[in-house]
N, C-alpha and C positions, 0 to 999 in steps of 0.2 A: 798277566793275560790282557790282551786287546779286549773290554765290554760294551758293550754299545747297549742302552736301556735305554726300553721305551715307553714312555707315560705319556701320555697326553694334558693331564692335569699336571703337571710338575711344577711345583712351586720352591722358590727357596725362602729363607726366615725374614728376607722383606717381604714378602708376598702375605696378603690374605688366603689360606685355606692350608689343607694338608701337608708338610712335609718329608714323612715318613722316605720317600724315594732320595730327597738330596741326601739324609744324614745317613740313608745306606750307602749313598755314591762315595759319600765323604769318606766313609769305613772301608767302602772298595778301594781307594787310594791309597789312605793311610797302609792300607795293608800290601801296597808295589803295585797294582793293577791300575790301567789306564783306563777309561770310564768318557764316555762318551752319550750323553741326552737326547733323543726323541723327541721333543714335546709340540703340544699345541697352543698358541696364546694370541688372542689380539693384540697387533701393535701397529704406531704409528706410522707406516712404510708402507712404498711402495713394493718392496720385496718381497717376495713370496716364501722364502727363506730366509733366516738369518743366523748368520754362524759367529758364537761370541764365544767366551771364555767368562764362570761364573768360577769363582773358590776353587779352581781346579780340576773342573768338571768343561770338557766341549761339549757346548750344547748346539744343537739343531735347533731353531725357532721357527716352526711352521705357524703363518702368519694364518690364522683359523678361527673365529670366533665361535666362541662355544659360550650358555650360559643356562643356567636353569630355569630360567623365565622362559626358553624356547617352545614351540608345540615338538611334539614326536616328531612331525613330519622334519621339522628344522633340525634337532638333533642328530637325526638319522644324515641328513646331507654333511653336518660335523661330524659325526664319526666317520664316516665315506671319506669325504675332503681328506682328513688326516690318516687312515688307512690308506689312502693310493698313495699320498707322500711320503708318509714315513716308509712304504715298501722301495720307493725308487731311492730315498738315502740310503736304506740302507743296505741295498744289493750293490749302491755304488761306492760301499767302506771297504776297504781293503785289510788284510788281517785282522778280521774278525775273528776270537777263539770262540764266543760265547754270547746270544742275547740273552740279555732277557725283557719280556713282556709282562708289564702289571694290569690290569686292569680297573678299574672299568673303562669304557666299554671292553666289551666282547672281541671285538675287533679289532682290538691289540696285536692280538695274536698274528691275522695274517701275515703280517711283516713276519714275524717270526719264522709262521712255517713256508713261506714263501722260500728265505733264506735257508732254511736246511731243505729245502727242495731243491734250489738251485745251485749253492756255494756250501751245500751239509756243513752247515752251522749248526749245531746244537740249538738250543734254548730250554731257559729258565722260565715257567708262567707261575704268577704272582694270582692268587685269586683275593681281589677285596670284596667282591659282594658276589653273590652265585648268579651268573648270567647263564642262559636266558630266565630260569625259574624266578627271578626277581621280576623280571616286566611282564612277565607271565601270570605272576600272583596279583600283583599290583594292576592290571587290567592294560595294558600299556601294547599290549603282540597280542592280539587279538585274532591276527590272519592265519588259518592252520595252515596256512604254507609256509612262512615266514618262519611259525613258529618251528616245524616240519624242521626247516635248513638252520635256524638257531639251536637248538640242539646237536643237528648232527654237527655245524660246527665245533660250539662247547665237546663233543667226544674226539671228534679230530683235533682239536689244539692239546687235552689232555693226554690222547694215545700219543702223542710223537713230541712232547714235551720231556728232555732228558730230566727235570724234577720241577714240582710243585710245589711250591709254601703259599697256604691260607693260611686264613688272618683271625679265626677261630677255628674250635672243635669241629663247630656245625659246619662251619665251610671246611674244612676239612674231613668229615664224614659224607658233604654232598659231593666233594671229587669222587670219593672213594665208592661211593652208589653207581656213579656214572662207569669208571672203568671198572669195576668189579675186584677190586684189590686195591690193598695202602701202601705198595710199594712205593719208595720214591716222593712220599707225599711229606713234608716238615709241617709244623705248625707253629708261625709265628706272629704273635697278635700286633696288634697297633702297640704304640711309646709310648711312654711318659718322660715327658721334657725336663725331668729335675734342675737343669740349671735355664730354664724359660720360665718354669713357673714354680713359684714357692709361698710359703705364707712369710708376708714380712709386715711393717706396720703402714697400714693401710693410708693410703696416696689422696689427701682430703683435697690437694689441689683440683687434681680428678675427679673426687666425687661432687666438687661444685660446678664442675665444667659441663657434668652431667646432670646437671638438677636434682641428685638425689638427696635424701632427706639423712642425716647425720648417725641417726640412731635407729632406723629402718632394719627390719629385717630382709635382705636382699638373695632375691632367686635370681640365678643364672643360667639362660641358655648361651652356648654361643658353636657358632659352624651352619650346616646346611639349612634353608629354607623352606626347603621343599615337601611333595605331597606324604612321601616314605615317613618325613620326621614328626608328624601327625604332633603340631603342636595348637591346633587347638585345643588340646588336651589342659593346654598351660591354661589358656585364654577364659577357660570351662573353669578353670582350679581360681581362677582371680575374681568372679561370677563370683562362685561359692562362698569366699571368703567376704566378699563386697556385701552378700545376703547376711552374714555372718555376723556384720559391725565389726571387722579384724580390720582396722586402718595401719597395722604398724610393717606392711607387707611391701615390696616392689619389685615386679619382675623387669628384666632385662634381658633384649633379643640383641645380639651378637651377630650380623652376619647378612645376607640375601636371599634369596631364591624367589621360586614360582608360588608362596602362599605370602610371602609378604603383604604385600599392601591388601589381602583379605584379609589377615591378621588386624593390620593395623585400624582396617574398618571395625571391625567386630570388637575391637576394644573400645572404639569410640563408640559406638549403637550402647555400650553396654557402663559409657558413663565412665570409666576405667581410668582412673587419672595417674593410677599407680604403676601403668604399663609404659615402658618405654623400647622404643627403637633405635639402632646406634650405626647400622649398617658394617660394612665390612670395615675389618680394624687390623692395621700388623700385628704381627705377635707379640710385640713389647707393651704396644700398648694394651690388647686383650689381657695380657697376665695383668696388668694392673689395675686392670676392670673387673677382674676373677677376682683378685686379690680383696677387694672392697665388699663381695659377697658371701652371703654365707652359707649357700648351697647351692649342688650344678645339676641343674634337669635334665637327662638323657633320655627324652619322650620318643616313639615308634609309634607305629600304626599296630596292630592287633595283629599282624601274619605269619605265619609258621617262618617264611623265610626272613622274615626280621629278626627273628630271635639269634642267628646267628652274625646277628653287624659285630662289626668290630671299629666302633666311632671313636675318632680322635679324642673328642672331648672330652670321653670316659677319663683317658688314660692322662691326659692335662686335668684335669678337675682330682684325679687323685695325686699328681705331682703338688698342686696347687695345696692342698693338706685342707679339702673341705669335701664334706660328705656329700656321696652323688646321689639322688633317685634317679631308677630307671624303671621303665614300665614292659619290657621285654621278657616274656614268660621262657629266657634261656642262658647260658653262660654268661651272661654278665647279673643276673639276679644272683645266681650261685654266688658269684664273687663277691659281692656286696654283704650278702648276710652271713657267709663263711668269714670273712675278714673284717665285719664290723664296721664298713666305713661308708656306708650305706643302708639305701631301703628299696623294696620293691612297693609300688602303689597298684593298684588294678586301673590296666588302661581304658577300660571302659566305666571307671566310675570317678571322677575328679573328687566327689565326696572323701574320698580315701586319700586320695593328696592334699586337702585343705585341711583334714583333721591331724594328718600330718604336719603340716609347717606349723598350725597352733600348737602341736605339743613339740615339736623342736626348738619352735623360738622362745617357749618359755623354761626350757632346760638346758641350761650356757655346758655344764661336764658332759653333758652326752654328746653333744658338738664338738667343743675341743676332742673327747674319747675319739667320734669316729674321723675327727681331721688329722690325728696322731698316725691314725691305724690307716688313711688310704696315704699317708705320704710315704709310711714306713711301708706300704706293699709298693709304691711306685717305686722306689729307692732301691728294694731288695731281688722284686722279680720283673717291674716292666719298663724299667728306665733305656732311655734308648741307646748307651753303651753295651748293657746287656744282648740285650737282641740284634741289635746292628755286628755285634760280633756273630751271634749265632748266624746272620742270615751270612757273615763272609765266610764262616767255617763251611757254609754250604756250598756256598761258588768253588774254596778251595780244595773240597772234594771233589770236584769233578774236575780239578787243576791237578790231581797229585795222582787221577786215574793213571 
């Protein structure tokens, strides 16, 4: 089949951030399918488009700058900008059997149903986070008219969506509230990179490059910046521990966004010598920065609809064979305490996280125990051969209708 995918965030494994979209594109290949990209990226050009060839993937490069340091207002004009675009490439693709649209944003989709309105193209929608009820929780759609037509969109891209795969339970029980039935709906979570990231012995060139301390107990955030990843939560737990007289501790942020450099204040005001920032890092070198620590933070905000993320990081920090905290009171706490390779802390009490790194870092077999136990879940059920097959076995049923 002719596919044509459209993400806006679409990164490949040079790139900092996500990649979940290429190593499915890659699998769309591998398995005879022609595979054709969407996406949005600032780049050096005057072009407005740019048509190249990555790994066997044609990609579309809508020249578009997006970034999470934006206000609403600016974002909102980025998802516009790339919504009108991606709708004119891709009514002007020719044998097209199949989109699909991932999200976020929301407004993925129109391309999609544009095209089976006009050239009855099917499509595929991908949900990564539940739009609009995320910006809605999070305070962010404020206008009941706005929020009024986000909605009704969210049910129009769902109703005329030939099938769905979310990225958890919860997101896949919030499609299923909206249409009123689970027909049609797959659940496929985020990857684990098993051959990106592994436990191997630890990279001291890198740890000097980084100022870290030899024999330090090291915490690991790394990915989004932003308000959703509620990580002063981290920032609260390095306070406690500093109150505490625990010097043998160092977190590490991994990555950008729109709370950055308020983070980086508030570790300064608070004296904080053991917090470091390292900004956005490829993924060779991230795994080797994982590699060096000894536990992965997967912090959230307090919201019912957080509880259903489905964050990369998780799924990398269990490839990575080191035990995760998350503070998310839903399917990823399950997994952690079912499978031993984690812990859940109370995210409104950091008290609970510092009592925690002191009784982890003074107990070496309960660490190895649960670095054993998240490699061996990443390996067995969320490695991204695994699931990259699942999500083509889904394309190819609607290939073999």
């Amino acid at each position: 089949m002719n596919i044509v995918y459209i993400h806006q965030y679409f990164k490949t494994p040079r790139d900092p951030g996500g990649t979940r979209s290429y190593f499915i594109a890659r699998e769309l290949i591998n398995a005879g399918h022609n595979v054709t990209v969407i996406r949005g990226k600032s780049v050096d050009s005057k072009k407005k488009v740019i048509k190249e060839e990555l790994d066997g993937i044609k990609v579309f490069t809508i020249n578009n700058f997006y970034s999470g340091k934006m206000s609403i207002k600016q974002r909102m004009i980025s998802f516009y900008r790339f919504m009108y675009k991606a709708s004119i490439i891709l009514l002007k693709q020719k044998n097209v059997d199949l989109v699909i649209a991932t999200s976020t944003p929301l407004t993925v989709g129109v391309p999609a149903l544009l095209a089976r309105r006009f050239k009855k193209i099917p499509y595929l929608f991908e949900v990564r986070d539940l739009w609009p009820e995320f910006p809605i929780q999070m305070g962010a759609l404020k206008n009941p008219v706005l929020r009024k037509l986000a909605l009704s969109l969210e049910k129009r891209i769902y109703k005329k969506a030939w099938h769905i795969v979310a990225l958890s339970p919860g997101m896949a029980d919030g499609v299923e509230k909206v249409l009123g039935h689970s027909e049609n709906i797959t659940m496929i979570p985020n990857m684990a990179k098993v051959d990106k990231f592994w436990r191997r012995e630890k990279n001291d060139a890198i740890r000097k490059e980084l100022g870290l301390k030899h024999n330090s107990f090291k915490i690991v955030h790394f990915g989004a910046m932003g308000i959703a990843n509620g990580l002063d939560y981290i920032i609260d737990t390095a306070v406690r521990l500093k109150e505490k007289k625990v010097d043998n501790v160092e977190f590490l942020f991994l990555g950008d966004g729109s709370v950055k450099e308020g983070l980086m204040k508030k570790a300064a005001d608070n004296g904080l010598n053991n917090v470091f920032f390292y900004g956005r890092v490829p993924m060779d070198k991230t795994s080797e920065i994982v590699n060096l620590c000894d536990v992965s933070i997967v912090p959230f905000l307090d919201l019912p609809v957080l509880y259903t993320n489905s964050p990369n990081k998780l799924f990398d920090s269990l490839s990575a064979g080191i035990p995760v905290v998350v503070n998310s009171n839903g399917w990823t706490r399950e997994m952690v305490e079912k499978h031993n390779c984690g812990a859940y802390v109370d995210p409104g009490n950091p008290d609970d996280f510092a009592s925690l790194i002191i009784n982890w870092s003074q107990n070496n077999d309960l660490m190895l125990k649960m670095g054993n136990n998240a490699r061996k879940l990443a390996e067995s059920k969320y490695d991204k051969s695994i699931l990259c097959k699942k999500f083509v076995d889904v394309v190819n049923a609607f290939n073999h209708k």
